[in-house]
N, C-alpha and C positions, 0 to 999 in steps of 0.2 A: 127319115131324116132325124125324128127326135135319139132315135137311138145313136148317130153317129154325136148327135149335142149330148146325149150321155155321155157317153164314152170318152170325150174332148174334156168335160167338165170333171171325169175321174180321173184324169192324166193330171188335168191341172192341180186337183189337189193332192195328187201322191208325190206330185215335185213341190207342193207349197205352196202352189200360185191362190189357194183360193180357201180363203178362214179358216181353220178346224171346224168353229159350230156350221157354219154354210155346209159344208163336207159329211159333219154330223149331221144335220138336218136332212139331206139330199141322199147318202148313201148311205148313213148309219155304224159308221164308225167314226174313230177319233174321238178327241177333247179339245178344250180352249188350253195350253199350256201354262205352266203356273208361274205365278213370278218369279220364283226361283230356276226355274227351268228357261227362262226367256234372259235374265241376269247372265246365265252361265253362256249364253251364243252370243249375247249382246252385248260385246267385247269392243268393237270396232269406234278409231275416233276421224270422223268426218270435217272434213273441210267449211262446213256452215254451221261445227260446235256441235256438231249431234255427240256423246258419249264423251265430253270433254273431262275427264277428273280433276275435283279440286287437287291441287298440288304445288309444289315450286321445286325448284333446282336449280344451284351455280352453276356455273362455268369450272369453277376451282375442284367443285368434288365430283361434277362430271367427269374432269380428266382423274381424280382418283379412281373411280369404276372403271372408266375405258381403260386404264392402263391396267389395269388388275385382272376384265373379263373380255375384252373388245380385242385389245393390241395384236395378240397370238395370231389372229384369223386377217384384223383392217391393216394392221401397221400400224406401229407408234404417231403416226402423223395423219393416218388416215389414207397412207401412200400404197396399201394391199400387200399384204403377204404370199396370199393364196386367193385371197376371195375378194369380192368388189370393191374397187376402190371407190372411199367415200368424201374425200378432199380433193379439191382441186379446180381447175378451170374457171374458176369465176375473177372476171374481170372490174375493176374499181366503176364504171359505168355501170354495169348488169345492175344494179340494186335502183337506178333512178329508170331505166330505160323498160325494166321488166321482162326482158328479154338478153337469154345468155348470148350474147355477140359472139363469143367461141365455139357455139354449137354446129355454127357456119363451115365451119373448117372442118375436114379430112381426119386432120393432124390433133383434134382435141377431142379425148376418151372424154367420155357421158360421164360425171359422179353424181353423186344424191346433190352438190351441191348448185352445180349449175345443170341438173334436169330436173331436181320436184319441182312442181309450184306452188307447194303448199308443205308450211310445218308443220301442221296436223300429220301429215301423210309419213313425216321421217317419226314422228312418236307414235304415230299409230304402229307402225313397223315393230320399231325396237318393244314397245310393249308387248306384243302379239307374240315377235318370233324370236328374238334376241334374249341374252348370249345362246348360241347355237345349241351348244348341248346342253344348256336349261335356260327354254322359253318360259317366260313369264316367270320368273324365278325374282324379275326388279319390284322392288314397290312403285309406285307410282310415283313418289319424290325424286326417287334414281333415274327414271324414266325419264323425268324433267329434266336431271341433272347431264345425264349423257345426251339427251336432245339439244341440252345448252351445249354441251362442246363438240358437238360435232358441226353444229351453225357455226360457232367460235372458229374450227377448223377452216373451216369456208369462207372467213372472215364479211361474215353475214352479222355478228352480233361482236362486243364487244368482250374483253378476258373479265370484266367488272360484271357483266349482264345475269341478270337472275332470272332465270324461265320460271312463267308460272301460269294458271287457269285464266287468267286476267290478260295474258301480254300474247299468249300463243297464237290467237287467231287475228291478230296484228300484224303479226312480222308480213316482213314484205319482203317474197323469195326474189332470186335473179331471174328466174325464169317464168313469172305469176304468168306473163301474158304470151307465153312461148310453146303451149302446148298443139302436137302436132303427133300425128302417125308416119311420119315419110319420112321413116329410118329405121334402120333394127336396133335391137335392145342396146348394144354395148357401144355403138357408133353411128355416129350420121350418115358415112360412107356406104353402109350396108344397106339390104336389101329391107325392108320393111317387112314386121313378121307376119303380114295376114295379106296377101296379094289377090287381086283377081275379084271373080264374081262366084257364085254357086252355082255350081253344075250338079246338074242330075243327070245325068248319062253317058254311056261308057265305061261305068263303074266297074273297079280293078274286083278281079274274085275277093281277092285274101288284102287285107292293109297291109302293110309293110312296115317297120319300125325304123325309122330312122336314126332315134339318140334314146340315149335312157340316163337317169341318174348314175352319177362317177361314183367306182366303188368304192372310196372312202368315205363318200357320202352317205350309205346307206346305213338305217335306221339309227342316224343320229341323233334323233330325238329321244333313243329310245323305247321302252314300252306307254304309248299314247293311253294307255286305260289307267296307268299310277300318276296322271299327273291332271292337267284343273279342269276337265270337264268330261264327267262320271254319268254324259248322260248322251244319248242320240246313238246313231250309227256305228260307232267305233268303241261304244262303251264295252261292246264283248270281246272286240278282235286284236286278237294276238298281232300288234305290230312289229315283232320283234321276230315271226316267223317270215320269209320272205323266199321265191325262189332265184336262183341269180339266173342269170339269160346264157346260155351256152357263148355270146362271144365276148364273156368277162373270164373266159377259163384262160387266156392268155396273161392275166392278169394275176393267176395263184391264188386268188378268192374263191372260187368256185366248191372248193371240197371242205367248208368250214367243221372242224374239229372243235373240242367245248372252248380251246383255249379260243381258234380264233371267233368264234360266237362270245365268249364273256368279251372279249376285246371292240368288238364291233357293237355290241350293244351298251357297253360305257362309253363308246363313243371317240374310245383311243384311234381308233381309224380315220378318225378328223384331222390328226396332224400327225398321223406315224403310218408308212407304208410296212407291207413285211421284208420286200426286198432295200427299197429306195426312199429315200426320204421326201415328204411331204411338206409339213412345217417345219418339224422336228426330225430328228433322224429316223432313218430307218428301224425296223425291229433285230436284223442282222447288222448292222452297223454299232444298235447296242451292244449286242451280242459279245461281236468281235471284240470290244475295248473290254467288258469286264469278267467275259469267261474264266479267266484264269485269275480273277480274286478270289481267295478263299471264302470273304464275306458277300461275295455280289448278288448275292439272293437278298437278304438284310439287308445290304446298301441300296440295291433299286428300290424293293418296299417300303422304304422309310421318305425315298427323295420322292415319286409316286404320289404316297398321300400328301407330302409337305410341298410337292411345287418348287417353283425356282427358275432362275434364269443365270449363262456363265457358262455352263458346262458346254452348252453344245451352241452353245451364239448368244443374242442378246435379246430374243423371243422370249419372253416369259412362257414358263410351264403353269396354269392354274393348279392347284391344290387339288387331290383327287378322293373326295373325302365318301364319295358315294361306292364305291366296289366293297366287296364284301371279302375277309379279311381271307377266307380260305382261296376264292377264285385269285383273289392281288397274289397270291403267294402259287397259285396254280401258274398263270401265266408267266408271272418273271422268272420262273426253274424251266418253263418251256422256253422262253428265249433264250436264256441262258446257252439253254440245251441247243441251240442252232436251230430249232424246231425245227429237229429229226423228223421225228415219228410225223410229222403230216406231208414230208414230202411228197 
């Protein structure tokens, strides 16, 4: 018996469960972690003020950042372009009632607004993982300040309101007292994501895959070792090497060439398809309009790093200041080029 409470008690500490020095003491490896090292995981901000940061942020220079680094992905209004919508649904009652009265219906999409129940949870977010192709990239002031206006959108807070360390763990969401599992993620009508009991028996040979990340999602973060935490598990590993699933080869990802590798590791794959448009237009859609300028290699690399919004609708382009000047100039003479050679 003492051996299987060994064996229990080394599991538990190889997943965390049980101190370093206990771990240390009992089987002779490990350390206590050091403050710095505990600083860099201990990132997250909790609903009872755990990890709250001094800080503050308008409403007014909120909507400056969201329309500068948010809008592309949420929508000028928070109404989704491509990815979740974060406004909406909340009813003039939800703020005294505590409960999204809309959530009742079929007919009313889930947003941050009338599903969190807590503004801790919408800044712990944007801090953590937002803007998409550079997390953690806000200060903590901005943080405040797009957490102010995305309440604002939801008309949770007022255009005047100033978020700050002192008022966050106040607000009073539509939905405080409305949390529930008996729905799936994006609607109430759906099936709720974790059903049933556990079963142990019968167990299929081989699992099965049923979804996987969309391939202009992949490694949008880019490489996870150059950016804020240089320690743990992923401090060695190439995130930016990855292999696609043979039923993305319908999709013309599958055989990436250097061009389409610089492209999907800055992250252009976020809002530019190669055939079809995403956000943005297509890579062959560019193609097509500026092949036959004499300058269109110079003219995308300049518009590229500068950004913009006009040309192809009213999406802003963010600024693309991180590519390196020989790849910027490798890939816009491959699109140019129809991206022949990877057909």
């Amino acid at each position: 018996m003492s051996r299987w409470r060994d064996a229990a008690a080394l599991l538990l500490a190889l997943v965390g469960l049980v101190p370093p020095a206990a771990a240390q003491a009992r089987f002779g490896f490990g350390r206590a972690p050091t403050a710095s090292e505990i600083a860099a995981w201990d990132i997250d901000v909790r609903p009872d003020g755990h990890g709250v940061r001094v800080g503050r942020g308008s409403v007014t220079k909120g909507q400056e950042i969201y329309d500068a680094k948010c809008a592309s992905c949420h929508g000028t209004f928070g109404e989704s372009n491509q990815f979740m919508v974060i406004a909406g649904g909340v009813r003039a009652d939800d703020l005294e009632s505590g409960r999204a009265a809309g959530l009742r219906s079929a007919d009313v999409v889930r947003t941050l607004g009338n599903k969190l129940n807590h503004a801790t949870t919408l800044w712990d977010y944007i801090n953590r993982a937002m803007p998409w192709p550079a997390p953690q990239s806000l200060s903590v002031d901005e943080v405040y300040a797009v957490t102010a206006y995305v309440l604002f959108l939801n008309e949770i807070v007022a255009a005047e309101f100033e978020l700050t360390n002192e008022n966050l763990l106040t607000l009073k969401m539509p939905n405080r007292d409305g949390m529930t599992r008996q729905h799936g993620m994006g609607r109430v009508d759906a099936r709720s994501d974790v059903q049933g009991s556990r079963c142990m028996s019968d167990c299929g040979a081989e699992p099965r895959v049923t979804s996987e990340i969309p391939a202009f999602a992949l490694n949008a973060h880019g490489d996870l070792r150059r950016q804020f935490r240089p320690l743990g598990p992923l401090a060695t590993v190439d995130s930016t090497r990855h292999e696609l699933r043979p039923t993305m080869a319908a999709m013309r990802v599958d055989a990436f060439g250097s061009e389409r590798e610089i492209l999907t590791r800055n992250a252009c794959t976020t809002c530019h398809g190669f055939d079809s448009a995403v956000i943005g237009p297509g890579f062959q859609e560019v193609a097509a309009r500026y092949r036959e300028r004499g300058e269109a290699a110079n003219y995308l690399v300049d518009k590229i790093r500068r950004g913009g919004v006009g040309v192809w609708g009213q999406v802003p382009m963010p600024a693309q200041s991180a590519i390196k000047d020989d790849e910027l100039m490798l890939v816009v003479r491959w699109i140019i080029s129809g991206m022949q050679h990877a057909q």
